[in-house]
C-alpha positions as CSV (number, residue, x, y, z in Angstrom):
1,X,321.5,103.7,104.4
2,X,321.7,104.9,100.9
3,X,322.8,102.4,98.4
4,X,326.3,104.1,96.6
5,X,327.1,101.1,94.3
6,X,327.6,102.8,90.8
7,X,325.9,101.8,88.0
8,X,326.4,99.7,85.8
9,X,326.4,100.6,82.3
10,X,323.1,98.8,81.3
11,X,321.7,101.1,83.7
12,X,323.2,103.8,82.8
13,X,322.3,103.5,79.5
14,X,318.0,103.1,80.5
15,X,318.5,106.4,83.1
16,X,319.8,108.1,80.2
17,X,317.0,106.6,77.6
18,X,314.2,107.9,80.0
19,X,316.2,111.3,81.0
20,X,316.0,112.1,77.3
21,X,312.1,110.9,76.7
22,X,313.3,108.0,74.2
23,X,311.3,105.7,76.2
24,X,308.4,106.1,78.3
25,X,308.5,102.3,79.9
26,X,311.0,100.2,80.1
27,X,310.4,96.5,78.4
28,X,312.4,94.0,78.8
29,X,312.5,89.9,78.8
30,X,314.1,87.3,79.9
31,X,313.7,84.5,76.0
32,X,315.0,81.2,76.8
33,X,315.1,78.0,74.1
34,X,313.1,75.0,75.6
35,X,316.2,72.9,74.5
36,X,317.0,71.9,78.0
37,X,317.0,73.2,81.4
38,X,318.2,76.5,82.9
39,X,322.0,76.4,84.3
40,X,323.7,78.9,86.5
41,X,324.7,81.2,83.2
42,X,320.7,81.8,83.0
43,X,320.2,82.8,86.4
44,X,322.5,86.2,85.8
45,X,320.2,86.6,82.7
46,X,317.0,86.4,84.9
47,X,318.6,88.4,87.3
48,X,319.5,91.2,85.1
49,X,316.1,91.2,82.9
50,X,313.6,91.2,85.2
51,X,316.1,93.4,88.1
52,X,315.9,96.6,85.5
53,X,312.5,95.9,84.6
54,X,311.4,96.0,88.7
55,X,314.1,99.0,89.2
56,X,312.7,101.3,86.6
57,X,309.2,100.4,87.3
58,X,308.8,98.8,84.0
59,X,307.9,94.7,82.8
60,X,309.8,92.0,81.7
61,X,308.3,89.4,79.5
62,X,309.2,85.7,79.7
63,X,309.0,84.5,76.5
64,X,310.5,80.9,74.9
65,X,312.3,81.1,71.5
66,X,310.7,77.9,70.6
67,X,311.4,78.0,66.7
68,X,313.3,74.4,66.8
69,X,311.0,71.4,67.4
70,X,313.4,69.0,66.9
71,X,315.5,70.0,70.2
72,X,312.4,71.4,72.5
73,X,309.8,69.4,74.9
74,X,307.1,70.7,77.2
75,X,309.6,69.2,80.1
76,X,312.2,71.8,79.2
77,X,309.1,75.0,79.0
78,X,307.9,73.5,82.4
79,X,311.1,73.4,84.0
80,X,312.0,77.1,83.3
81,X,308.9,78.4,84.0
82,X,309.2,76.7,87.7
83,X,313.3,77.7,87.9
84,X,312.0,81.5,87.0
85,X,309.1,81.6,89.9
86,X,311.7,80.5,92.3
87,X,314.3,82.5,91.7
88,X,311.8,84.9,93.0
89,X,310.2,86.8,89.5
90,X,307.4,87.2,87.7
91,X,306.7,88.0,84.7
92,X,304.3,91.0,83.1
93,X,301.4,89.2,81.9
94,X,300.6,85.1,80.2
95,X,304.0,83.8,79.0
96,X,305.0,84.5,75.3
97,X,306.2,82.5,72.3
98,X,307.8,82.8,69.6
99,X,305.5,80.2,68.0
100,X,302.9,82.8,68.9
101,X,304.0,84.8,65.8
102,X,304.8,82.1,63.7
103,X,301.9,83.4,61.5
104,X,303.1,86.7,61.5
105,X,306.6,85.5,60.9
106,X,305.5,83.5,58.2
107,X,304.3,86.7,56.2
108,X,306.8,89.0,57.1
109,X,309.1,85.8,54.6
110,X,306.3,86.6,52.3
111,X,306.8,90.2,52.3
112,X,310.9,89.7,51.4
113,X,310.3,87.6,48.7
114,X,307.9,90.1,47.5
115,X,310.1,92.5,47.6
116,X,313.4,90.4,46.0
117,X,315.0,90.0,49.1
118,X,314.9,86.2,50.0
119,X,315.1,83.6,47.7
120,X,314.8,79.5,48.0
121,X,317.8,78.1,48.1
122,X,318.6,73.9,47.2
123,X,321.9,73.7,47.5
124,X,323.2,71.0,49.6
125,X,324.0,71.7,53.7
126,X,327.4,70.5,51.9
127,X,327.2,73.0,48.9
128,X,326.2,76.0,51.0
129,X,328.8,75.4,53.5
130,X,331.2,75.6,50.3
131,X,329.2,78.5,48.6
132,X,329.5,80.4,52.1
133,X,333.2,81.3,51.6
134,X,335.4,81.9,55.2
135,X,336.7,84.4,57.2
136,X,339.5,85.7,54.9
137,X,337.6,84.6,51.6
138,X,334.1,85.9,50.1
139,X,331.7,83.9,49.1
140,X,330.1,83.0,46.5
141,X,326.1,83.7,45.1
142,X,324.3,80.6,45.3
143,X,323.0,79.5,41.5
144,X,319.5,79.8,43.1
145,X,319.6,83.5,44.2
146,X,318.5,85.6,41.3
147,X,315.4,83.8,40.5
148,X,312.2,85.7,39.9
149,X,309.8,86.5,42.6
150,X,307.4,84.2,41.3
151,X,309.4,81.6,41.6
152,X,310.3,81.9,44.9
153,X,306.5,82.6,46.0
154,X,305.8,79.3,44.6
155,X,308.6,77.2,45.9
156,X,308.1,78.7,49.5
157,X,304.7,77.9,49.3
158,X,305.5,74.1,48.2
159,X,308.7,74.1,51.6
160,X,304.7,74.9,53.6
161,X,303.0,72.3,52.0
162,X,305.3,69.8,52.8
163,X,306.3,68.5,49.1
164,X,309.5,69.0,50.1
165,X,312.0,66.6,51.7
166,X,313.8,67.8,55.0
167,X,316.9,69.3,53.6
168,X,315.9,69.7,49.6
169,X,315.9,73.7,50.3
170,X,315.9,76.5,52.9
171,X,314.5,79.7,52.6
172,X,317.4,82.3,52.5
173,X,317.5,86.5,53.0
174,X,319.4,88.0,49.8
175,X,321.9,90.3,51.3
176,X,325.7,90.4,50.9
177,X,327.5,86.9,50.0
178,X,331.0,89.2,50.5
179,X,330.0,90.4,53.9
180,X,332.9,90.5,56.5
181,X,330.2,89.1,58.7
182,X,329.6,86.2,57.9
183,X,325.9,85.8,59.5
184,X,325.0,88.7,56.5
185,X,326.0,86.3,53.9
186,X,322.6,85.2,52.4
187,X,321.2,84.1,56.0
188,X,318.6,81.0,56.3
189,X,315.5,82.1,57.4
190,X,313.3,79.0,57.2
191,X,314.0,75.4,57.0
192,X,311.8,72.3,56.8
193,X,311.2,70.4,60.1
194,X,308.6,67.4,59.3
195,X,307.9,67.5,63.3
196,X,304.7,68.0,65.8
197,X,305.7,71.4,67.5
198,X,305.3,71.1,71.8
199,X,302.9,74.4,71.0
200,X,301.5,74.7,67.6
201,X,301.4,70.7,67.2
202,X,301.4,69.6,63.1
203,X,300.6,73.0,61.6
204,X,304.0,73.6,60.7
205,X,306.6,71.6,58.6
206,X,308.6,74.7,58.2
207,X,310.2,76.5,61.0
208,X,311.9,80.4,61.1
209,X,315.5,80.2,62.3
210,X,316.6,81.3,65.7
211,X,318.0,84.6,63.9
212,X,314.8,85.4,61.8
213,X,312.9,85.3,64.4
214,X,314.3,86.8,67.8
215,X,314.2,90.4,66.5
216,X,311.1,90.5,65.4
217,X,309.6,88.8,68.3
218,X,311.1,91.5,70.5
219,X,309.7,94.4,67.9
220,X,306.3,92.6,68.5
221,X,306.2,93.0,72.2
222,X,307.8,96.2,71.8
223,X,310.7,95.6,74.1
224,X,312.6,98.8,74.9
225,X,316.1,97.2,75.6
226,X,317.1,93.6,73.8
227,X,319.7,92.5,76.3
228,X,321.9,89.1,75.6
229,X,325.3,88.2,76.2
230,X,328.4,88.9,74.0
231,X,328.3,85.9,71.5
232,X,325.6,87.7,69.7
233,X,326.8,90.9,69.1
234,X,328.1,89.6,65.4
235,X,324.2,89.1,65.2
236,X,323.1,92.7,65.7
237,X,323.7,93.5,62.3
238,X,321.8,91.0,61.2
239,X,318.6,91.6,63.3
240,X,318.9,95.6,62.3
241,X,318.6,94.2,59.0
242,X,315.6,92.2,59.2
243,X,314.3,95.2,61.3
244,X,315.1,97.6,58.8
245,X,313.8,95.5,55.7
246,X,310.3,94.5,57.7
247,X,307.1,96.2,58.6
248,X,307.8,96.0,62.4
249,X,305.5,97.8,64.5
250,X,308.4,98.9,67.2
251,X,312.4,99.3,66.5
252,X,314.1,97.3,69.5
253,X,317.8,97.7,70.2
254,X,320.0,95.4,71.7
255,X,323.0,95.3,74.0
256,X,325.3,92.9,75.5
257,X,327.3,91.7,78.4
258,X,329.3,89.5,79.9
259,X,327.9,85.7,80.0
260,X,328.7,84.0,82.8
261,X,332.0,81.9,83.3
262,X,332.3,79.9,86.4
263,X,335.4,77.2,87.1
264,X,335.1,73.9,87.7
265,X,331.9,73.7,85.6
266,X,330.5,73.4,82.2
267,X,327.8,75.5,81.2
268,X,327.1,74.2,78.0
269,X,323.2,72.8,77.4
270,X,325.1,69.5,74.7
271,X,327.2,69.0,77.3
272,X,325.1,68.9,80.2
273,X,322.3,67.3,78.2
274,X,325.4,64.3,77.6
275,X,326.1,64.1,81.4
276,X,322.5,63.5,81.6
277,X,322.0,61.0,78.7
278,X,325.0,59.2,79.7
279,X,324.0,58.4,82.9
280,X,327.1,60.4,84.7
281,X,324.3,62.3,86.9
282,X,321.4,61.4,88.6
283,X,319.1,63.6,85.6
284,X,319.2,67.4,85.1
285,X,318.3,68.5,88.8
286,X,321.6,66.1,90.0
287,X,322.5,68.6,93.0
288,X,326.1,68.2,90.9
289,X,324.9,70.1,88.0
290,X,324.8,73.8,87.4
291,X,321.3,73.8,86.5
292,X,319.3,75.9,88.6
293,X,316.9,73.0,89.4
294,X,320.0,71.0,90.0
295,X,321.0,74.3,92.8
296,X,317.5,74.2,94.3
297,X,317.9,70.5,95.0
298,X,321.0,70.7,96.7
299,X,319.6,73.3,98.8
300,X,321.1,76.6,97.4
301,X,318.5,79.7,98.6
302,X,317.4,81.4,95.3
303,X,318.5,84.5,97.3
304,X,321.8,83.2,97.6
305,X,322.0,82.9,93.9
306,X,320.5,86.7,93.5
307,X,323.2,87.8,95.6
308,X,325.7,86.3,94.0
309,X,324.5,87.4,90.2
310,X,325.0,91.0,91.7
311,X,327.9,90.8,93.5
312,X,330.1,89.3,90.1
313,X,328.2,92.5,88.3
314,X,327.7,93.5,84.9
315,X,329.9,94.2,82.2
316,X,331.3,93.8,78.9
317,X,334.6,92.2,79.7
318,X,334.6,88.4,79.7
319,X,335.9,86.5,82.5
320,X,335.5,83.5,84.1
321,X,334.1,83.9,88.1
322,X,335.6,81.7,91.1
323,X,333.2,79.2,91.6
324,X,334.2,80.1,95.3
325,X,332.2,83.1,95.0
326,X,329.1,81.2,94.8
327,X,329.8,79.1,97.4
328,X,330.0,82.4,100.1
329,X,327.1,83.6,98.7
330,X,325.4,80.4,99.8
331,X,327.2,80.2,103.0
332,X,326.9,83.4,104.1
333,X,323.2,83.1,103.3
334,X,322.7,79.9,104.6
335,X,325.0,81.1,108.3
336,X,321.8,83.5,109.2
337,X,319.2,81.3,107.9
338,X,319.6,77.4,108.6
339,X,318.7,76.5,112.1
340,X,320.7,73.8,113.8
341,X,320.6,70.1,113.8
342,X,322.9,67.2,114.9
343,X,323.3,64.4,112.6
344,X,325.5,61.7,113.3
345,X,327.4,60.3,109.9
346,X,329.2,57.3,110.9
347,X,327.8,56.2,114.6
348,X,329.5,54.7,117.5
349,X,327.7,54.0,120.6
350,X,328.1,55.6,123.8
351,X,326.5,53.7,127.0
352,X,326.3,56.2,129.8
353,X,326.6,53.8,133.1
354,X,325.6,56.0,135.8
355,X,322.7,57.7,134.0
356,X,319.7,56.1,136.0
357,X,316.3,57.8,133.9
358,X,314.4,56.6,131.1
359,X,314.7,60.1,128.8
360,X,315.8,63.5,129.5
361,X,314.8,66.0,127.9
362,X,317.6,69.3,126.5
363,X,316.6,72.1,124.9
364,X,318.6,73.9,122.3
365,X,317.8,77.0,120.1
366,X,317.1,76.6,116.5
367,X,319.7,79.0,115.5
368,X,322.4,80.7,118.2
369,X,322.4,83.7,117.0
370,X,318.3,83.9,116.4
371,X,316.4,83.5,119.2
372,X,313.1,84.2,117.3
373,X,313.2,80.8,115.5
374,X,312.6,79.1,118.9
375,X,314.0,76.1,120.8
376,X,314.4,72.0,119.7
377,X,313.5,69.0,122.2
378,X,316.6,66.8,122.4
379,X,315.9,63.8,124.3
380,X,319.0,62.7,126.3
381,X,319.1,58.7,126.8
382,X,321.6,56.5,128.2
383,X,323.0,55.1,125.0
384,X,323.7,57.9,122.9
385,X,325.8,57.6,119.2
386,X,328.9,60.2,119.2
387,X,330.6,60.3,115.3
388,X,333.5,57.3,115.0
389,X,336.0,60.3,114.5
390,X,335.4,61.9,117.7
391,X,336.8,59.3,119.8
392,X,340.2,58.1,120.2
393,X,342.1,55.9,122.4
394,X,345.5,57.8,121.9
395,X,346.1,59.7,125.1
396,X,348.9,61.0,123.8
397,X,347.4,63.5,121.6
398,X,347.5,66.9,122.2
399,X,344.4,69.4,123.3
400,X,345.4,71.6,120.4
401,X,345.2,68.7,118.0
402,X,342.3,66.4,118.9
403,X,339.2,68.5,121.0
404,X,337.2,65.2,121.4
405,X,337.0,62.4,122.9
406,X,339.6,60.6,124.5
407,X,339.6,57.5,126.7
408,X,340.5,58.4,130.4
409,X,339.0,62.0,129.7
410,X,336.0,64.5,129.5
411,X,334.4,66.2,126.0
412,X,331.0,68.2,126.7
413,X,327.8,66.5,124.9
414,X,326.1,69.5,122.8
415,X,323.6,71.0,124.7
416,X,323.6,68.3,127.6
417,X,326.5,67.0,130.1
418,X,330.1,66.8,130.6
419,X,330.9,63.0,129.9
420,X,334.0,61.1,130.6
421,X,335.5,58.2,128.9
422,X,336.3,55.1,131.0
423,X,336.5,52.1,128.7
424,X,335.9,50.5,125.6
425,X,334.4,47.6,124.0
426,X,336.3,46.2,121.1
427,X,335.3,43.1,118.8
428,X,337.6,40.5,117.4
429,X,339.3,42.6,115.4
430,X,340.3,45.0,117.3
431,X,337.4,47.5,116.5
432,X,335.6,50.0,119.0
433,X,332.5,48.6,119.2
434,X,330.9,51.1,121.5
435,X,332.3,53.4,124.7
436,X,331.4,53.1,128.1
437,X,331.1,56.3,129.2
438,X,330.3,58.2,133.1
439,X,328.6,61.7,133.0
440,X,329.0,64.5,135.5
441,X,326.0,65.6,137.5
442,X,325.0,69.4,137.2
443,X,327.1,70.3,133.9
444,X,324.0,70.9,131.8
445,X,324.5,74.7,130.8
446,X,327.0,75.1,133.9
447,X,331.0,75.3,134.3
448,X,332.7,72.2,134.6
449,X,333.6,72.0,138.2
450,X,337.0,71.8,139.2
451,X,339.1,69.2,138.6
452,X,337.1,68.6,135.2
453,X,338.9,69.9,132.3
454,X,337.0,68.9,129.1
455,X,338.9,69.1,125.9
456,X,335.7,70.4,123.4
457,X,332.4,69.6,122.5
458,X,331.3,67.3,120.4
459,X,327.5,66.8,119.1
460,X,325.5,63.4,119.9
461,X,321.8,61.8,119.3
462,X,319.9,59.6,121.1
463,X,320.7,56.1,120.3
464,X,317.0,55.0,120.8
465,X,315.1,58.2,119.9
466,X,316.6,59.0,116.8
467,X,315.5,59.5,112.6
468,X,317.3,57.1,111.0
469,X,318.5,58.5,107.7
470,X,320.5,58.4,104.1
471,X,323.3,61.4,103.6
472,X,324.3,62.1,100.6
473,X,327.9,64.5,100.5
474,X,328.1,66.3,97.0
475,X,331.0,68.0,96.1
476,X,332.2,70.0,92.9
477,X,331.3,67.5,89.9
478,X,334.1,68.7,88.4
479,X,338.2,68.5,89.3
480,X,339.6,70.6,87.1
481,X,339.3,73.7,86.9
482,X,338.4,74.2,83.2
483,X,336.9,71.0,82.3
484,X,336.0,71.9,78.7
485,X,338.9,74.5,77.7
486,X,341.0,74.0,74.6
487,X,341.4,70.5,73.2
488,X,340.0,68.6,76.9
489,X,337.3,66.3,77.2
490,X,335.7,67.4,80.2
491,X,334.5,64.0,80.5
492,X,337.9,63.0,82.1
493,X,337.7,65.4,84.8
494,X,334.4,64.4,86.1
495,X,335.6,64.4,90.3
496,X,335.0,60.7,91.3
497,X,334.0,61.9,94.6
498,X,331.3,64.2,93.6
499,X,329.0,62.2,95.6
500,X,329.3,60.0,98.6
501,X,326.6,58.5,99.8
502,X,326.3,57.4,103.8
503,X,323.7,54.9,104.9
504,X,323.1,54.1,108.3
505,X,323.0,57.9,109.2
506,X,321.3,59.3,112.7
507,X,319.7,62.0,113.1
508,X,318.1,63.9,116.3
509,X,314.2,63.3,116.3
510,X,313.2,66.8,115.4
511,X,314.7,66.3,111.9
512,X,311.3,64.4,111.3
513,X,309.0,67.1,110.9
514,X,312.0,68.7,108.0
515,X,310.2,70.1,105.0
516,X,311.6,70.1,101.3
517,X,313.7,73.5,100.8
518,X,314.3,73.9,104.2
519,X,318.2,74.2,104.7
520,X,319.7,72.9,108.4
521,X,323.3,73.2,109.2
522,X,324.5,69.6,110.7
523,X,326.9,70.7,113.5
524,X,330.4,70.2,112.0
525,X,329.3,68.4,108.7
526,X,327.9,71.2,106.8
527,X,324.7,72.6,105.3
528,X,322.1,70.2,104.4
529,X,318.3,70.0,102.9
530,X,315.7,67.3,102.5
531,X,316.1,65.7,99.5
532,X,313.1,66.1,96.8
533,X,313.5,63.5,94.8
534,X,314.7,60.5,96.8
535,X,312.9,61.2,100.3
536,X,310.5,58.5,101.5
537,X,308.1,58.4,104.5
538,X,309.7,55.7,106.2
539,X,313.4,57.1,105.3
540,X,314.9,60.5,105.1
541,X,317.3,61.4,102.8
542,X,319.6,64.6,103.2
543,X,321.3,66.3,100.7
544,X,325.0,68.4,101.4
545,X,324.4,71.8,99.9
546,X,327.6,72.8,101.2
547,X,330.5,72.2,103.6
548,X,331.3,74.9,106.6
549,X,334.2,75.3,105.1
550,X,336.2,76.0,101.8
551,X,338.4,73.2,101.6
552,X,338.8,74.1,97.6
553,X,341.5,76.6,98.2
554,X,343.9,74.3,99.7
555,X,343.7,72.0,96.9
556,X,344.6,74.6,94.4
């Protein structure tokens, strides 16, 4: 079948580039600061990047923009590195940096100075911020600009030797303190950072600024197409500049789009590194988080993520994306791929009196709907644990209302017999303590026979062959559905029940041989995966990836 979604216009905008021969190959990258981890926002980047580099048959680069030492760790380059792999891409070549060129970025400042078009500057952070003017009012030149060549050659040269203090002066371009953009008025370019560097360790104590260096990085590995997001269109005039004013070996142009806004979540990299500094999550892979780490714990498929970064498409028009949208992608995914399990959350014991074996062994398929994933060994004993919910003493409820088990009646075991509830055992206070229970011969994959009307099915486990396990029930970290908007702290509307965890858990025995990024749907409870970072040999622990359900859309 012939795919007739139309493009987009990135893609339009490449066809037309190598219809008219202004490219041969198309070069793109996905550049990431190592100044934390990768959130859902990022994944739309990766997806776009390295999707039209693979769709035009060109490369995509993965480079870090690691100019600022003081934010950046090896943890944070690791971490990407692995989020990128999984997400299913690979990058053209060995992994670039910008510290790579600091060299080269360190004369191409030499050649401006040379050429009267960057000065040192000592003003004060509190001076320049004055000097720097605002959006209605120009600003004005700093006492420091019009100094000789010479001089600045020489003061530059004492910022790299480190005879400078942290702050004493930065290293600005000389190019228009009256611009209506204000990122053209006199822009920093380096700044002194007395700090080892995760790549180039102490050879630096001065370090190019984000801005300085991005273009020219992308002219240096002759990327055909710069694509970021909107916030740094006020920027392009700004890299044109540099590219304009420096001996480049290629002329990169960039376009934006849309970033990615998702409710009930904060994407920003302070304000998840907080939630992670202040202990509200369990580190930056918390399954709560929108980090993509944080996805791949809870159990999200990284082609549940692809498929949702192409169904919310690309554009220029900001707008924030139901976080519901996600959620199908992940349970549609999840529907055809997730065999089947039964895990009982809060147990109550059945005792099946006129069951007379030691173990009988049901067979179930892996997935209904799949035959090609195989079949499961459920062994079928005569205490069995049914959920706590699924049992009631009311007679009086209707069929249409409770489809479970109720004293005096018959609910179908998952896979196994027709049972019927004759009494209970209660303790002092009045609690069900466990159900005595009769099963009817012949009903394993048959009809009830007549006169046996069972009101559902409920699922079960073995009460004595059984993995004993810890559940853990995320939900949305956030209640609100703009945590951080206007004058909120989103701190207030961090969802107390975010995470519930249930001990005491039991699970059927096959669930011992699960495997970390395997997903299993837990009839009736939800989608769930092995979790990576808790998990022990002696005791299982399962993380929620998602409920069967939206139960979101009611609340709102």
């Amino acid at each position: 079948m012939t795919d007739t979604k139309p493009q987009h216009f990135l893609q339009h905008i490449i066809s037309q580039d190598l219809a008219e021969k202004k490219h041969t190959e198309v070069v793109t990258r996905f550049p990431p600061e190592p100044n934390g981890y990768l959130h859902i926002g990022h994944a739309k980047a990766i997806c776009l990047n390295f999707g039209l580099a693979a769709e035009f048959g060109g490369r995509c680069n993965l480079r870090f923009d690691d100019t600022n030492p003081g934010k950046e760790d090896q943890e944070y380059v690791d971490a990407i590195v692995e989020d990128v792999r999984w997400l299913g891409y690979q990058w053209d070549g060995e992994i670039k940096y910008a510290s790579s060129y600091f060299d080269t970025l360190h004369e191409w400042a030499l050649h401006l100075i040379r050429e009267g078009k960057a000065y040192v500057c000592h003003l004060s952070p509190d001076e320049a911020r004055a000097y720097r003017g605002t959006l209605t009012e120009a600003g004005k030149e700093s006492p420091y600009r019009n100094r000789s060549v010479e001089e600045n050659l020489a003061d530059f040269e004492k910022m790299r030797a480190g005879e400078y203090d942290e702050g004493a002066c930065v290293l600005r371009a000389k190019i228009d303190m009256a611009a209506p953009n204000m990122n053209m008025r006199d822009p920093i370019l380096y700044r002194i950072r007395k700090l080892a560097h995760h790549q180039t360790g102490d050879k630096w104590c001065i370090y190019p600024t984000y801005d300085f260096a991005h273009g020219q990085e992308d002219a240096i590995e002759g990327i055909t197409h710069s694509i970021c997001t909107l916030e740094f269109a006020d920027h392009r005039p700004l890299y044109d500049w540099f590219i304009e004013n420096l001996p480049v070996p290629a002329k990169p142009r960039q376009y934006e789009f849309a970033r990615l806004e998702l409710n009930y979540t904060v994407t920003s990299k302070r304000k998840l590194k907080q939630l992670v500094d202040d202990n509200h999550v369990d580190g930056w892979n918390d399954p709560r988080m929108p980090t993509i780490s944080g996805m791949r714990r809870r159990g999200y498929p990284a082609s549940a993520i692809r498929k949702f970064c192409d169904m919310i498409g690309v554009t220029k028009a900001a707008s924030t994306v139901d976080m519901g949208m996600l959620e199908f992608a992940v349970r549609d995914q999840l529907n055809e791929s997730a065999p089947r399990a039964m895990c009982v959350l809060d147990p109550l014991k059945v005792i099946i009196t006129n069951f007379d074996g030691d173990v009988e062994t049901m067979t179930q398929p892996m997935h209904p709907n799949n035959p090609e994933m195989g079949e499961r060994k459920l062994p079928f004993t005569r205490e069995l644990f049914i959920e706590r919910e699924d049992f009631t003493e009311d007679t009086t409820l209707s069929r249409k209302k409770f489809k479970r088990l109720v004293l005096g009646e018959w609910v179908r075991l998952r896979g196994a017999y027709i049972i019927q509830a004759n009494k209970v055992v209660k303790d002092e206070a009045g609690q069900v303590l466990e159900v005595h229970a009769s099963l009817v011969p012949n009903t394993v994959g048959a009809d009830s026979p007549e006169g046996v009307n069972p009101r559902g099915v409920i699922h079960w486990v073995s009460a004595t062959h059984n993995i004993d396990c810890e559940v853990r029930l995320y939900d949305r970290l956030f209640n609100d559905e703009a945590p951080d908007a206007g004058d909120k702290n989103y701190l207030d509307a961090l969802n107390p029940e975010s995470l519930q965890i249930v001990s005491g858990a039991k699970a059927e025995v096959s669930l011992a041989q699960a495997e970390v990024g395997q997903a299993y749907q837990f009839e009736r409870a939800g989608y769930f995966c092995l979790d990576s970072k808790n998990t022990q040999a002696d005791k299982p622990v399962f993380n929620r990836t998602i409920g069967l359900k939206d139960n979101w859309s009611s609340k709102v």
